[in-house]
N, C-alpha and C positions, 0 to 999 in steps of 0.2 A: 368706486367699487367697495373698498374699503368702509364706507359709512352704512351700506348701504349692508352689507355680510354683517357690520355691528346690532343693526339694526334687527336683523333679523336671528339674532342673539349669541352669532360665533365672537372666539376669543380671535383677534384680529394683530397680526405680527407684522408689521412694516419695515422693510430696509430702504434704506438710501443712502447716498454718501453723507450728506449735508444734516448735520445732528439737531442745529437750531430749526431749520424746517420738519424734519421729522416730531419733534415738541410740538413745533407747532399743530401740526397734521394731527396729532395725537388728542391735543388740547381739541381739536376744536370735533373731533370724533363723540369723545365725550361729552360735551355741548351740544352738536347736535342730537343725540343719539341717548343721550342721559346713563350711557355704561357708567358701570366703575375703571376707576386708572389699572385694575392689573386686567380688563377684560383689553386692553390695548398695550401690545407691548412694541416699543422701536429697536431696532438693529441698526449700527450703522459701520461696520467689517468693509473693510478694503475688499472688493470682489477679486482684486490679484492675489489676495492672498488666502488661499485653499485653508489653512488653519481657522483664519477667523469666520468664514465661510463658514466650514463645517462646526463650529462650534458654536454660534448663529442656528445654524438646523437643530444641532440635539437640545439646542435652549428650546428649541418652541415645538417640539413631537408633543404629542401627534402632529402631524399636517395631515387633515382629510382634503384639504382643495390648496394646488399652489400656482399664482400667476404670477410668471413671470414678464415683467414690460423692463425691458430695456429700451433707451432712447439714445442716438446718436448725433452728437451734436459737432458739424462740420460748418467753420467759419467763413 
């Protein structure tokens, strides 16, 4: 989804936990997609922790579109 919102020429904000994959995600955004590195920016805040959360959101207002995908992984 993200490639794909680049693509069609929004600034594109990603969180996840995992900071080398988010790089990675980032990198290959702009490969595929030929943005520049600040139309792609990564978050990666402890979601338990309300601070870094919200300090995550005011880094990247506006938000005109926000999806959330949470995944649960049970062993």
């Amino acid at each position: 989804m993200a490639h794909q919102v680049a693509l069609d020429g929004a600034q594109v904000y990603i969180l996840a936990r995992n900071p080398t994959k988010l790089q990675e995600a980032k990198d290959s955004i702009k490969l595929s997609t030929g943005r520049e590195s600040r139309d792609v920016t990564i978050f990666s805040p402890d979601i338990r922790d309300f601070d870094a959360i919200d300090k995550a959101i005011k880094d990247a207002v506006p938000i005109d579109v926000l999806i959330w995908n949470q995944g649960i992984f049970v062993p």
